[in-house]
C-alpha positions in Angstrom: 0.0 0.0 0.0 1.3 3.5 -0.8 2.1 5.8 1.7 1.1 9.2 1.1 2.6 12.2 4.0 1.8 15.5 3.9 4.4 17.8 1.9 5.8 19.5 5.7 6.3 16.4 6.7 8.1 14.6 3.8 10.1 18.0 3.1 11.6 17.5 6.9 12.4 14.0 6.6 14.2 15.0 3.2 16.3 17.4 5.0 17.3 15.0 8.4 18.4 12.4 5.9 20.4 15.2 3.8 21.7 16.4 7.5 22.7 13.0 8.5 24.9 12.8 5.2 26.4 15.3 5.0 27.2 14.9 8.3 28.7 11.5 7.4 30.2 11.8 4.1 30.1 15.4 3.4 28.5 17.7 1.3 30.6 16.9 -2.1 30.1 13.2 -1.4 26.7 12.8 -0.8 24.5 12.1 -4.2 20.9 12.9 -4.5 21.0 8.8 -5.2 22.2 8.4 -1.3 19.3 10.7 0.3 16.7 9.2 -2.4 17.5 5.7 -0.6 18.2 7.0 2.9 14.4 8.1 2.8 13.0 5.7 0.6 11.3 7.9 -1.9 11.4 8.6 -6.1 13.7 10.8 -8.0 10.3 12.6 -8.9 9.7 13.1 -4.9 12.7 14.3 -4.0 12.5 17.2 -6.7 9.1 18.1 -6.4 10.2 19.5 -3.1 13.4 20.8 -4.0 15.4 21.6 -7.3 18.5 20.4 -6.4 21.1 18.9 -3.4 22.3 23.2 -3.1 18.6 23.5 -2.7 18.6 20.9 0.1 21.8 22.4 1.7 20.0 26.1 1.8 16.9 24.6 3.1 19.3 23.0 6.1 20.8 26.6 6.5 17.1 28.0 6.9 16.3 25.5 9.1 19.3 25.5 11.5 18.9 29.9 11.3 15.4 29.3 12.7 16.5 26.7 15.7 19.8 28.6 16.9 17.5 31.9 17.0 14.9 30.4 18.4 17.5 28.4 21.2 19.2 32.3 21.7 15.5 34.4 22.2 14.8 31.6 25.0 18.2 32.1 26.5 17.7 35.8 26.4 13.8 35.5 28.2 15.5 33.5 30.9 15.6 36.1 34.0 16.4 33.7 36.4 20.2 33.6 35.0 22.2 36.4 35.3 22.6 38.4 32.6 26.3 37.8 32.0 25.6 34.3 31.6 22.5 35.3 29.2 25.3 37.0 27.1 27.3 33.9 27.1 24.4 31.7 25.9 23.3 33.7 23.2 26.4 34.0 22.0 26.9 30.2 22.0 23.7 29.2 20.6 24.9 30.7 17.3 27.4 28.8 17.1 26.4 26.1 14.0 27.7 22.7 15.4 26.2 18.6 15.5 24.8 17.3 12.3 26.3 19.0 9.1 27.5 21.7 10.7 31.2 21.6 9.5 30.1 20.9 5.9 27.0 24.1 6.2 29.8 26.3 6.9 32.4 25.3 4.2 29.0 26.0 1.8 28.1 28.9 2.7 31.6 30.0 2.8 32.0 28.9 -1.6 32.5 31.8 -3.0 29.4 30.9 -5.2 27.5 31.0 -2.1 28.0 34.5 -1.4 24.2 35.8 -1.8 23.5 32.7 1.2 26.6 34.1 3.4 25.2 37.7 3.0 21.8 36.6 3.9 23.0 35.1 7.1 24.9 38.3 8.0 22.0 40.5 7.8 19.9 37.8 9.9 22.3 38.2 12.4 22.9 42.1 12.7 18.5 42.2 12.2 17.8 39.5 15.0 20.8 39.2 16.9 21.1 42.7 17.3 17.8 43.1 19.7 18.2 40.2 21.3 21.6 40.9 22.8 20.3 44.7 23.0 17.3 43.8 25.4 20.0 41.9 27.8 22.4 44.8 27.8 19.4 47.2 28.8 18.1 45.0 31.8 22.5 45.1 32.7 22.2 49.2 32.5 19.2 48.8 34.9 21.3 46.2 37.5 24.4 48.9 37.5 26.3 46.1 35.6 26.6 48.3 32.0 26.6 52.2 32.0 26.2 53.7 28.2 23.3 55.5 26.7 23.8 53.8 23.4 22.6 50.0 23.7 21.2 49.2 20.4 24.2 51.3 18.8 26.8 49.8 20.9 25.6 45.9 19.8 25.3 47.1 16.0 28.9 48.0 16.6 29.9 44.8 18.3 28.0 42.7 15.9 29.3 44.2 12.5 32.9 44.5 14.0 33.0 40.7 15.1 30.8 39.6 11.8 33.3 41.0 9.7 36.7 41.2 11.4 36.4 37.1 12.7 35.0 35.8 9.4 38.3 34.4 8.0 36.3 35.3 4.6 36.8 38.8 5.2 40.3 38.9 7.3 43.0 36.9 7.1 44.9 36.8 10.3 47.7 34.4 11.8 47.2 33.2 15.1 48.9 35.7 17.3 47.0 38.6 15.1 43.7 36.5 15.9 44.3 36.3 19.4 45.6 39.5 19.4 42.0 41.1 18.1 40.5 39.0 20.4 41.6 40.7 23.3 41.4 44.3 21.7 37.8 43.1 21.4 37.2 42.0 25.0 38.8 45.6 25.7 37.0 47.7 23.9 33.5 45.6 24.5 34.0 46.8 28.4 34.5 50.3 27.3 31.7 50.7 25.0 29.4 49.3 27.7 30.7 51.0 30.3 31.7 47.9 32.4 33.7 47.1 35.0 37.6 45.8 33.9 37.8 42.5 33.0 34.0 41.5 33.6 33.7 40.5 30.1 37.1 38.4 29.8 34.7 35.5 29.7 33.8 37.0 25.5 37.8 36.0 24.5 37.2 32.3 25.9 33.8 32.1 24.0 35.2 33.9 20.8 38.3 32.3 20.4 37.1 28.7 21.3 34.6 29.0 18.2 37.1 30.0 16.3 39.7 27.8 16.4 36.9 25.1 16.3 36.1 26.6 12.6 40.0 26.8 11.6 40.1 23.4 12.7 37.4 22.5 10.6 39.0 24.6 7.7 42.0 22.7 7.6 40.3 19.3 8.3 38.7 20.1 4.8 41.3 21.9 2.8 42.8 18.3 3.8 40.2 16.2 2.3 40.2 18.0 -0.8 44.2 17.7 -1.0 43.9 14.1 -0.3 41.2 13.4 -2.9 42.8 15.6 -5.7 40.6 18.6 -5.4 43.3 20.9 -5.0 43.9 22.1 -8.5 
């Protein structure tokens, strides 16, 4: 007997089994063949939903946007954590790891990705922006941050760190990385008028996501070197 599932929910198990390959065998070596089996469904199925495997990939990227802001506006509405820690947790819930996270980064990074990768930025500097925002004001109110200038100051932040720590945009060795890392911390305190060294914690966060993603960089440069994509 044939099974017939509503669109939502045949377009979702579409996307786990494309998440759970390219988890497992990347991006590049994943066919449309290997998530046809994976779910069990016709050539015909699979492309009545979506046009191609990019298509699948971008649909994962839309889908993971919506869960990590969705993770970081709950994070934010928790009062009963302090709002340092609120800060922290925001900041970590955008961070894009588990599943296919290594191989939706190297996509989005392809330079014929670049529409996807400015999409994402403006996401971020739209929704990230008030979310960290309504944090810093309830920290103005506790005596924690002293600035007139919340939204401004997090526009700042955001656009600085969006730009400055996408290795897209700046390439930087190790000591320069660390280096801006700091200068960041520094200057964070200062624009928020907070005490010295009460957000050191922003250099641990920063700079553990970011060697995680130059890790993850030269895992694949790797890959591609050991299967003769480097041309």
């Amino acid at each position: 007997m044939r099974i017939v599932k509503e669109a939502e929910e045949r377009k979702n198990e579409i996307l786990d089994a494309a998440d759970a390959l390219f988890s497992g065998k990347g991006f590049d070596g994943t066919s449309t063949g290997d998530i046809l089996e994976k779910v069990g469904i016709a050539r015909g199925t699979l492309y009545y939903h979506f046009k191609s495997k990019e298509d699948i990939m971008d649909a994962l990227i839309e889908r993971y946007n919506f869960r990590l802001m969705a993770a970081a506006r709950e994070i934010a509405a928790d009062k009963s954590l302090p709002v340092a820690s609120r800060i922290l947790g925001v900041v970590s819930a955008l961070n894009v790891s588990g599943g296919s996270g290594r191989e939706i980064m190297e996509h989005i990074h392809k330079p014929q990705n670049a529409l996807m990768h400015q999409k994402i930025q403006k996401m971020i500097f739209t929704e990230v922006v008030p979310i960290l925002s309504g944090i810093i004001r309830e920290g103005i109110e506790q005596g924690i941050f002293d600035t007139p200038y919340p939204e401004a100051c997090m526009e700042m932040i955001v656009v600085y760190a969006n730009t400055v720590f996408d290795a897209d945009m700046v390439s930087m060795t190790a000591e320069e990385l660390h280096g801006r890392i700091k200068a960041f911390s520094f200057n964070l305190e200062r624009l928020l008028g907070a005490e010295t060294g009460s957000l050191s914690y922003i250099e641990q966060t920063i700079g553990g996501g970011l060697e995680e993603e130059e890790s993850a960089g030269r895992d694949c440069r790797g890959n591609e070197k050991q299967n003769g994509g480097s041309k």
